[in-house]
C-alpha positions as CSV (number, residue, x, y, z in Angstrom):
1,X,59.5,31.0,236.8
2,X,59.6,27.6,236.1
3,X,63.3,27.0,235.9
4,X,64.8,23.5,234.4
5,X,67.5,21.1,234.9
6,X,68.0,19.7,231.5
7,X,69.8,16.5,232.3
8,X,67.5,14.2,231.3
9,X,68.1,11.3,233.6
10,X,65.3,11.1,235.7
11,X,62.3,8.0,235.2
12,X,61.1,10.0,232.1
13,X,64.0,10.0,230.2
14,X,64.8,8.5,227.2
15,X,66.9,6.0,228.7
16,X,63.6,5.2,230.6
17,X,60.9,5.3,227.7
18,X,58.3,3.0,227.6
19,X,56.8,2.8,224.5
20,X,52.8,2.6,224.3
21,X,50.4,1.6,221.1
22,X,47.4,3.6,220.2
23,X,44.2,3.5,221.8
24,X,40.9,3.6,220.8
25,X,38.5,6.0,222.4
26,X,34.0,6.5,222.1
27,X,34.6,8.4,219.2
28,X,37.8,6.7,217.6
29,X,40.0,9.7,218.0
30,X,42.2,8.9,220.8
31,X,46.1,8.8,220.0
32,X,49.0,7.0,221.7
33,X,51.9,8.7,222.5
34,X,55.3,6.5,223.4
35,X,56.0,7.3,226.8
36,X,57.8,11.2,226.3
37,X,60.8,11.8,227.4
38,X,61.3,14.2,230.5
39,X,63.8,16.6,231.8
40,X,63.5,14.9,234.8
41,X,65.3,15.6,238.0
42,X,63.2,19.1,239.1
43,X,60.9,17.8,241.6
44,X,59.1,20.4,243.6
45,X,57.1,18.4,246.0
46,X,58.1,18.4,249.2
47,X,57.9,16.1,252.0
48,X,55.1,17.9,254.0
49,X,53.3,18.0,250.7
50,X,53.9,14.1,249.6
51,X,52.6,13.2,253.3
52,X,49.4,15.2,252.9
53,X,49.1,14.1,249.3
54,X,49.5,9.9,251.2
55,X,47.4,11.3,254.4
56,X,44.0,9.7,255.3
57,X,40.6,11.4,253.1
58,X,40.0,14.7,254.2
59,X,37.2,15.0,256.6
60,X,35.0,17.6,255.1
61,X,35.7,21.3,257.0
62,X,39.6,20.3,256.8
63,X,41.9,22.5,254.8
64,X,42.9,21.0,251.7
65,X,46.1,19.8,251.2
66,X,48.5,22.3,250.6
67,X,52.0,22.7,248.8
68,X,55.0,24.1,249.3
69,X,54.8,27.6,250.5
70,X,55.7,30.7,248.9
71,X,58.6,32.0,250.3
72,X,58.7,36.0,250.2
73,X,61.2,38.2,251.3
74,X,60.2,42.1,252.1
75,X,62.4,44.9,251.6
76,X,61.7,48.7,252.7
77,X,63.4,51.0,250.3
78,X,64.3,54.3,251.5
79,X,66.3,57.0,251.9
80,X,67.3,59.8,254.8
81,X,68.1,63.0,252.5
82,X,70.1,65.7,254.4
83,X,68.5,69.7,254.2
84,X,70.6,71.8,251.9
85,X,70.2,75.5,251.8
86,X,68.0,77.4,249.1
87,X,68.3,73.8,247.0
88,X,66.0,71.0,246.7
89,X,67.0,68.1,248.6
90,X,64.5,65.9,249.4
91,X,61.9,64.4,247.3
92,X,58.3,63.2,247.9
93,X,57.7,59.9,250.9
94,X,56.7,60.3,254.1
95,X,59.8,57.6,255.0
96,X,62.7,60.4,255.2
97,X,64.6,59.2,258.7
98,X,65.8,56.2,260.1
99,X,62.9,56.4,262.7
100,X,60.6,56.6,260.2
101,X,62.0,53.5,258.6
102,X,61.7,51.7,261.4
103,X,58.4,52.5,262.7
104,X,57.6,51.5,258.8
105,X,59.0,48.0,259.2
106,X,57.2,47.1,262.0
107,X,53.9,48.1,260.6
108,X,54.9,46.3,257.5
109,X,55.9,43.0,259.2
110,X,52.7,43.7,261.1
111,X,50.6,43.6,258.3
112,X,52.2,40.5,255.9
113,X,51.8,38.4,259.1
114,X,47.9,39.5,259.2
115,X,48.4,38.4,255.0
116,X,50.0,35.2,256.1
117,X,47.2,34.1,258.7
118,X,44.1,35.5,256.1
119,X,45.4,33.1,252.7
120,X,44.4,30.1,252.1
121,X,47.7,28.8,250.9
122,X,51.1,29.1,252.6
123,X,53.5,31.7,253.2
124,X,56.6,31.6,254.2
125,X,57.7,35.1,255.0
126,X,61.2,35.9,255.2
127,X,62.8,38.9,257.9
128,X,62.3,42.0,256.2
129,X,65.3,43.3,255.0
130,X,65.8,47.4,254.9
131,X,67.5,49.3,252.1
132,X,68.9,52.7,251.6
133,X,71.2,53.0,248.7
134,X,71.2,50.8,245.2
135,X,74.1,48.8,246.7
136,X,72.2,47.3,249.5
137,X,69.4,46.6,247.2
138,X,72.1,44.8,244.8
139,X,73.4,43.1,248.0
140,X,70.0,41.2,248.5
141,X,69.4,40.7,245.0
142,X,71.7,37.0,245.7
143,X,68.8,36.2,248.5
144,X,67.5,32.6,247.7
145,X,63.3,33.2,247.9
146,X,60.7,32.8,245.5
147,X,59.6,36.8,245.4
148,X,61.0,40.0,246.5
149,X,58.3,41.9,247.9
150,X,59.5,45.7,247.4
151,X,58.1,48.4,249.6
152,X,59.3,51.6,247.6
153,X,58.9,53.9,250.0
154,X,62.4,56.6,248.7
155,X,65.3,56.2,246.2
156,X,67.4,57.9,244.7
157,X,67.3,58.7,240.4
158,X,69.7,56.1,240.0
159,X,67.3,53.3,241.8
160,X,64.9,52.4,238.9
161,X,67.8,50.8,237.0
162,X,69.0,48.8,239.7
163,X,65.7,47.0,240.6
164,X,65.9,45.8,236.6
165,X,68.4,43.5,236.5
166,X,66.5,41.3,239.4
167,X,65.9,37.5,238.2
168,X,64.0,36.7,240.9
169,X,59.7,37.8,240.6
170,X,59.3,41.1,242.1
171,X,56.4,42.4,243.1
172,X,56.3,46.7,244.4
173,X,54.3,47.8,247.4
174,X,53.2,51.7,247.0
175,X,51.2,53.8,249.4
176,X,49.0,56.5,248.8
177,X,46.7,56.1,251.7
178,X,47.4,53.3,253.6
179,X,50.2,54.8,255.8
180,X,53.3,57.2,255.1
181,X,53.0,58.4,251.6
182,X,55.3,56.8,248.9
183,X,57.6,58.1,246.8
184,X,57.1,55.0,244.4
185,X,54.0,56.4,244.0
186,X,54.6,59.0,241.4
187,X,57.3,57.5,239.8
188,X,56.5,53.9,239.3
189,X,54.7,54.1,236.1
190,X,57.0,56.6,234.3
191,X,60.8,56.0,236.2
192,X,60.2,52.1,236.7
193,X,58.1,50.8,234.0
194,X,58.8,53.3,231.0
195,X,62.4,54.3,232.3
196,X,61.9,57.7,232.1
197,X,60.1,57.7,228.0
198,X,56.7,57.0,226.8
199,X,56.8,53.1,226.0
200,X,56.6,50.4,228.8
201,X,60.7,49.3,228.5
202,X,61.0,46.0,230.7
203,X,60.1,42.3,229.8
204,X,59.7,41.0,233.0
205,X,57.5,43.8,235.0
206,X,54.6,45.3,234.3
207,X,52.2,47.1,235.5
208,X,50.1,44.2,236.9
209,X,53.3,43.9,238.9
210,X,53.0,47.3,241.5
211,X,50.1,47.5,243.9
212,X,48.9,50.5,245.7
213,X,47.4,50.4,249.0
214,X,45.3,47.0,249.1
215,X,46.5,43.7,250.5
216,X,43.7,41.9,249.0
217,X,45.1,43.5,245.4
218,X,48.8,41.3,246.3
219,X,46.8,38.4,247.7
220,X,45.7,37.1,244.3
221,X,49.3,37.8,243.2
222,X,50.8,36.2,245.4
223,X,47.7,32.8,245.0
224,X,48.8,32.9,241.8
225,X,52.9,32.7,242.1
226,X,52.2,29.8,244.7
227,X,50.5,28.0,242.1
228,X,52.8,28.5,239.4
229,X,55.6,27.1,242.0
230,X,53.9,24.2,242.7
231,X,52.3,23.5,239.4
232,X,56.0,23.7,237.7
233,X,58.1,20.5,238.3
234,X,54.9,18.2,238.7
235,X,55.9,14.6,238.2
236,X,52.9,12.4,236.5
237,X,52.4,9.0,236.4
238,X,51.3,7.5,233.4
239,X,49.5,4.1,233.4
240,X,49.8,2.8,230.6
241,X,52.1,5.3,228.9
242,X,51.1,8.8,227.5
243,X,48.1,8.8,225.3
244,X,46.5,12.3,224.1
245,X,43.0,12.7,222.8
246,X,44.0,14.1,219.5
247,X,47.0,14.6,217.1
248,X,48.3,18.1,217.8
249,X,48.2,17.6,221.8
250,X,50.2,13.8,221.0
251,X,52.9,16.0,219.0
252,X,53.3,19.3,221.2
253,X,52.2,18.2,224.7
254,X,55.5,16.4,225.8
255,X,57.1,19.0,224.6
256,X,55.7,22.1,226.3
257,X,55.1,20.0,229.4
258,X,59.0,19.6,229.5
259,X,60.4,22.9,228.6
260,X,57.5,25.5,229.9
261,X,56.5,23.5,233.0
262,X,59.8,21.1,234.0
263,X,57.2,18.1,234.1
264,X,59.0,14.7,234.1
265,X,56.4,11.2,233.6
266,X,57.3,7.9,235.8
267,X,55.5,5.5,233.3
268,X,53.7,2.4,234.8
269,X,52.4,-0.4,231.8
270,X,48.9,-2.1,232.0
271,X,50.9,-5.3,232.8
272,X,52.6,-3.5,235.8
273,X,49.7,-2.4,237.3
274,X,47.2,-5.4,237.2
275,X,50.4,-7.4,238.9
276,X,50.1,-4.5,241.6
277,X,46.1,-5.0,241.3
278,X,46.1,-8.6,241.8
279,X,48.5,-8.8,244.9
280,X,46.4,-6.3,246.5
281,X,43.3,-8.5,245.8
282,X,45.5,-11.2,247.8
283,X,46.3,-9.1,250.4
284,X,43.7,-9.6,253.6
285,X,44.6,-6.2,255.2
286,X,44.5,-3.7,251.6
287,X,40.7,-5.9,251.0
288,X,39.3,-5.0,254.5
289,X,40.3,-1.6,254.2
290,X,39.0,-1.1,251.1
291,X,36.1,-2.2,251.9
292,X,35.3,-0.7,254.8
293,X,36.0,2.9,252.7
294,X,33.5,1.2,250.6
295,X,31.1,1.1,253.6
296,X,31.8,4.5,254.4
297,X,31.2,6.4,251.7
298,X,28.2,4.4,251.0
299,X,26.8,5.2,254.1
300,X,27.4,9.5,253.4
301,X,23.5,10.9,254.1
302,X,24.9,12.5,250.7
303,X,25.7,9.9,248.3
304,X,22.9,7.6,246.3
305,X,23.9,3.8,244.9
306,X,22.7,3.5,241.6
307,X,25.5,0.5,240.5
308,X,27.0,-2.4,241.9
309,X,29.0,-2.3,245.1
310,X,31.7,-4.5,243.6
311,X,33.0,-1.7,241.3
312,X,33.0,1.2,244.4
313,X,35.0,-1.6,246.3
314,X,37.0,-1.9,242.9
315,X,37.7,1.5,243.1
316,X,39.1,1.7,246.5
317,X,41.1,-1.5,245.5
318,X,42.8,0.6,242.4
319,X,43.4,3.8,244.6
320,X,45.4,1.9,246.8
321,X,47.4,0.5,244.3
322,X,47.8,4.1,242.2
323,X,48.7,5.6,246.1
324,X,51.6,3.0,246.5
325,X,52.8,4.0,243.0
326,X,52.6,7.9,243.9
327,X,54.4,7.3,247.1
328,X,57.2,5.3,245.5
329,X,57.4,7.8,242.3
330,X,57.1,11.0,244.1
331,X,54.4,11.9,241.4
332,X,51.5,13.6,242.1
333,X,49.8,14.0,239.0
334,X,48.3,10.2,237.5
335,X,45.9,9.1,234.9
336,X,45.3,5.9,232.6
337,X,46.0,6.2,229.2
338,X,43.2,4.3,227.6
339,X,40.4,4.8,230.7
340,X,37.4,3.9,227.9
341,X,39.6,1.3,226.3
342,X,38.9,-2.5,227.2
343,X,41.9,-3.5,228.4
344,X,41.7,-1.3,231.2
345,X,38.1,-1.1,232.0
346,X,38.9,-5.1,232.6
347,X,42.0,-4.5,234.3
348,X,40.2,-2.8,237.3
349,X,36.8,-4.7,237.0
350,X,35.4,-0.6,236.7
351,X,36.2,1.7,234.5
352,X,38.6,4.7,236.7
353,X,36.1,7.1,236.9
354,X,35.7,6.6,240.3
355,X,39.2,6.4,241.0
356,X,40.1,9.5,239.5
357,X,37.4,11.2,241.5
358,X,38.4,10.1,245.0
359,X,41.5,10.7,244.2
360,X,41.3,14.6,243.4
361,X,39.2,14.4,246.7
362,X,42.7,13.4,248.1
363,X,44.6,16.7,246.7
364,X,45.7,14.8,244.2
365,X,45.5,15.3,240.5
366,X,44.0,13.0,238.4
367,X,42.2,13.0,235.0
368,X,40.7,11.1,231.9
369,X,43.2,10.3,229.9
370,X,46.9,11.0,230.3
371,X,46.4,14.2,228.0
372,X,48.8,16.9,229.3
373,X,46.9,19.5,227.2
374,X,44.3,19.5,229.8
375,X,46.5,18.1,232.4
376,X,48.7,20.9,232.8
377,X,45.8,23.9,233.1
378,X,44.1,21.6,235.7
379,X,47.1,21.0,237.6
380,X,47.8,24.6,238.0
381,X,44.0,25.6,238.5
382,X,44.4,23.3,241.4
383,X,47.4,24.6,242.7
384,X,46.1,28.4,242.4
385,X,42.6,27.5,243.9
386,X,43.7,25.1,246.7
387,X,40.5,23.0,245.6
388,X,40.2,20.0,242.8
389,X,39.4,21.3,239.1
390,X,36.5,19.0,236.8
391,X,37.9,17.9,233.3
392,X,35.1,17.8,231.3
393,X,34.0,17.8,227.4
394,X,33.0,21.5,225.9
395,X,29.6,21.3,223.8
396,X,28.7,24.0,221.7
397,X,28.3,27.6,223.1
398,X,25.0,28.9,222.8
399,X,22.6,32.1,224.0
400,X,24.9,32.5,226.3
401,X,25.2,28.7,227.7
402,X,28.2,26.6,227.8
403,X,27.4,22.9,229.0
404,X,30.1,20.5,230.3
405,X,30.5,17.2,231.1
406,X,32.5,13.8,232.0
407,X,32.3,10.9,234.2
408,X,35.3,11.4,236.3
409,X,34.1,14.6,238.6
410,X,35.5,15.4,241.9
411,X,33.0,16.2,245.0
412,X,35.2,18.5,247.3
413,X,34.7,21.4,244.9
414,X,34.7,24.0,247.5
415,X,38.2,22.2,249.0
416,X,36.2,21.6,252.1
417,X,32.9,20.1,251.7
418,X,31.8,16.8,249.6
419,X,28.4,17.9,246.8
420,X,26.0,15.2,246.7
421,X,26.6,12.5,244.6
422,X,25.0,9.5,242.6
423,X,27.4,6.9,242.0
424,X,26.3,4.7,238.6
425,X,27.5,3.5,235.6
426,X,30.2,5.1,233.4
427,X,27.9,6.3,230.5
428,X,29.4,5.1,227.3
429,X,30.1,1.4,228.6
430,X,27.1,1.3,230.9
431,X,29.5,-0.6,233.4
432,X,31.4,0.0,236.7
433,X,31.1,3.0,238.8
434,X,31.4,6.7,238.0
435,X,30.4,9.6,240.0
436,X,27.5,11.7,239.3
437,X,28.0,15.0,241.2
438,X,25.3,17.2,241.9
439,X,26.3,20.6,241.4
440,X,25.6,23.9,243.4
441,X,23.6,26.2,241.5
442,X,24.4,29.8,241.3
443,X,28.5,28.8,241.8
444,X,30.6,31.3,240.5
445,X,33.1,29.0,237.9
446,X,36.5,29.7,236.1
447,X,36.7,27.9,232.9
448,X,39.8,26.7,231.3
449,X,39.4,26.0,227.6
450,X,43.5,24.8,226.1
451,X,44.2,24.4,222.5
452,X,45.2,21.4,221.6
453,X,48.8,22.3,220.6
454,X,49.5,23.4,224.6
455,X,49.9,26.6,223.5
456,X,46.8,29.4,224.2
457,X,44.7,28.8,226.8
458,X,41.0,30.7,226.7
459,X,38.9,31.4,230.0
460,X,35.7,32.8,231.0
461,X,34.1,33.4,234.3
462,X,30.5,31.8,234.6
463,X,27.8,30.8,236.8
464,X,26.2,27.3,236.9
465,X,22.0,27.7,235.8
466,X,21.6,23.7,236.2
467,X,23.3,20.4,236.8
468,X,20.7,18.3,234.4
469,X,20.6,14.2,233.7
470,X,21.5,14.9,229.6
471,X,22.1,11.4,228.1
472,X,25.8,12.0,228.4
473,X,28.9,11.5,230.8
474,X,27.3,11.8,234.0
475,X,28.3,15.1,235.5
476,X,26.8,17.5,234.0
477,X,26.9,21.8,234.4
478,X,25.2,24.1,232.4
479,X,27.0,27.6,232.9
480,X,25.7,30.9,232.0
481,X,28.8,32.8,230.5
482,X,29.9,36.0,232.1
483,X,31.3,37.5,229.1
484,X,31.3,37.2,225.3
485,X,29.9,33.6,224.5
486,X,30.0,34.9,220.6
487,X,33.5,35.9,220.5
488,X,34.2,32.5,222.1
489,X,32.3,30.4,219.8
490,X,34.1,32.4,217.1
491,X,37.3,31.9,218.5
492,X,37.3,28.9,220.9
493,X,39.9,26.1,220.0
494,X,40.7,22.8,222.1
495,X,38.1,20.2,223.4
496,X,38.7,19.3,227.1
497,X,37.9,22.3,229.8
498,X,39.3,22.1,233.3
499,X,36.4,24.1,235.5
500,X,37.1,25.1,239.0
501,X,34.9,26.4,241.6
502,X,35.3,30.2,242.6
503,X,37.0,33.1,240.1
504,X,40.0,32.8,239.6
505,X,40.9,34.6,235.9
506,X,43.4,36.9,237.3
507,X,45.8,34.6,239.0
508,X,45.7,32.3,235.9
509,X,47.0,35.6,233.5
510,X,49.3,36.6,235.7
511,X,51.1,33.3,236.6
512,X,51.2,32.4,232.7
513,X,52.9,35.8,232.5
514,X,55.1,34.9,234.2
515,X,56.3,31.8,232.1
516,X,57.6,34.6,229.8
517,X,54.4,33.7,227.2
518,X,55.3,30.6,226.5
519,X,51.2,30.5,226.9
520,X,48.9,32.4,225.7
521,X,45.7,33.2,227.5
522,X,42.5,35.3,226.0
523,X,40.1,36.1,228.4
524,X,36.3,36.4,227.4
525,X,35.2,37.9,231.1
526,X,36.3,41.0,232.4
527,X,39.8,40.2,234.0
């Protein structure tokens, strides 16, 4: 779904590299990776999205901000057979006139607009478009959307092998008891999917790709299809270059980010930035309003001082800074390369946890590190959830615990309203400002474990037991796995998890699906 231009000459390119050295992380494991080349010119974000992404904080009970909108275009299939004598002419549906059609279409239109109103992320629904015979269906085949939404009500033998040579995602509608009865409905499985033999014959449909009956059952398909279109074509700024946390993601990340996703990287150096830092420090108007955001969020009946002021008002200063560099790129994706390394940590006077955090506040996406083998699961997760995912370190899976944890943790995790928060020091330098979030116990989780090579992704579903004080990064969840914890400390590869509020393991299967298994996903829950 993710489709490419392969040009090469956008900011990323290799006529645009920036080269970066190594850096050191806590544990001395942190690699540099010289600004990757990117395929560049597929940019997705569009101009209502950039203005929400530049808009003022979200005032908690306000809609996060959203993305482009799925566009989907419904289609009634159907056909008006003719009585013969003593011969069988028509086959099962309850859609058999042109009456019936009709009186079909409106209740369809009817009900995606109900759809459209009820989701949580936008829809763009195209006129529905009726179709008796396999060259009207061929006809709108050429119709620029993002899904065909196929209500197979009647068609003829010859109809199965039509609807196979669509590009475009397709998703089919069947009734059994939610209105007229559907042909489709007996002959999906064995006419569509297994064309007319045993074994499933398609590569692109499936059978998580027909619904019967339930609009909540396409609601999650369609979450996840909006999240794979506005995850794909993400453009990331990189301060201070691209710098993965370990060897296989600094060989294979650029890589898959490029060809599977169509990201492209508008790189920034440490001297660059702290040039943009310092004229904002000069700058009367960007220091008042930074501090009076300061004030602000100080002030939340929520939020606990446990630092120095200075670095929260440091924080404010970098955001604006990394918001006029967004705006400029068209990125929407950032994070600092060496966020633990000196250089940086003295840079901003704080280290960027609490940059990173106010920023995925924003709708943004922003994590330690500019790692893409965590970036590009969190960026989707986002996407898919309309609320901001928590990279965080894994520990070791135990009686059925998985514990997590990082410095750098967003507080909108419900995409409308803020968790308490302390704000203190960023553990492993004891320095600046990070944010401490306080999370909701008994919160249904998804958890995103990626290998390191960018390749398999692993999930569970779980439930946070405890938010404790551990003598580590300062955001802490202790989740109770819903599934086989065993099988996943047999099995489990990677370091960094993205975590998300809410479950949300079906969309993430069936949008990677839909990359054609470029990624693999095991999922330890019941999915």
């Amino acid at each position: 779904m993710c489709d490419m231009d392969a040009s090469g000459t956008g900011p990323g390119s290799e006529s645009n590299r920036t080269d970066v050295a190594a850096g050191i992380d806590r544990r001395g494991f942190l690699g540099g990776v010289g600004g990757a080349a990117a395929l560049g010119t597929l940019a997705l974000m569009s101009a209502k999205r950039a203005a929400a992404a530049e808009a003022e904080p979200v005032a908690a009970g306000e809609d996060f901000p959203r993305g482009k909108p799925l566009r989907i275009k419904p289609i009634l299939m159907y056909q008006c057979p003719q009585p013969a004598d003593r011969a069988s002419w028509r086959s099962y549906g309850g859609i058999d006139t042109e009456q019936a059609a009709a009186a079909e279409a409106v209740r369809i239109t009817n009900e995606l607009e109900t759809l459209r109103k009820e989701a949580e992320f936008p829809i763009e629904l195209q006129p529905l478009e009726k179709a008796n015979s396999v060259q009207r269906i061929q006809a709108l085949a050429a119709t620029d959307t993002d899904l065909f939404l196929l209500y197979a009500a009647g068609g003829g033998t010859d109809w199965p092998l039509a609807l196979t040579g669509i590009e475009t995602p397709m998703i089919m509608f069947v009734r059994h008891q939610s209105g007229p009865f559907y042909l489709w409905y007996e002959i999906a499985h064995w006419r569509f999917l297994r064309q007319n033999g045993d074994q499933f014959a398609l590569s692109k449909f499936d059978v998580d790709d027909v619904v019967v009956d339930r609009y909540d059952e396409l609601q999650w398909r369609l979450r996840s299809l909006y999240g794979l279109k506005n995850a794909c074509g993400t453009k990331m700024l990189t301060i201070g270059g691209l710098a993965a946390y370990s060897g296989p993601a600094q060989e294979h990340g650029p890589r898959v980010a490029k060809e599977v996703w169509g990201y492209s990287f508008a790189d920034v150096t440490d001297e660059q930035f702290a040039e943009r830092l310092a004229a904002a420090r000069d700058d009367a108007v960007v220091v008042a309003e930074a501090d009076r955001r300061t004030e602000a969020l100080l002030k939340s009946p929520n939020v606990k001082l446990a630092t120095e002021r200075r670095f929260v008002f440091n924080s404010y200063l970098a955001l604006h800074v990394v918001r006029k560099l967004l705006e400029e790129t068209g990125a929407s994706n950032f994070g600092f390369a060496r966020c633990m390394g000196h250089a940086q940590i003295a840079m901003l006077d704080t280290p960027p946890c609490l940059v990173l955090s106010l920023a995925n506040d924003l709708g943004y996406t922003a994590y330690c590190h500019t790692d893409l083998s965590h970036t590009m699961p969190g960026v989707l997760l986002r996407w898919i959830a309309s609320r901001p995912t928590f990279v965080c370190n894994s520990h070791y899976p135990h009686d059925g615990l998985f514990t997590v944890a990082h410095c750098a943790a967003p507080r909108r995790m419900n995409g409308r309203e803020d968790e308490p928060a302390t704000l203190m020091t960023h553990f492993e330098s004891d320095y600046g400002a990070a944010c401490k979030t306080h999370y909701r116990k008994g919160q249904q989780v998804t958890v995103v474990v990626p290998n390191l090579r960018c390749t398999k992704w692993q999930g569970f579903r779980g439930t946070i037991v405890d938010s404790p004080s551990l003598p580590a990064c300062r955001s802490q969840m202790e989740i109770r796995v819903d599934g086989d914890w065993r099988r996943l400390l047999r099995e489990m590869e990677g370091f960094h998890v993205q975590v998300v509020y809410g479950d949300y393991m079906r969309e993430i299967g069936y949008g990677l699906k839909k990359l054609g298994g470029q990624i693999e996903w095991e999922c330890y829950s019941t999915c």
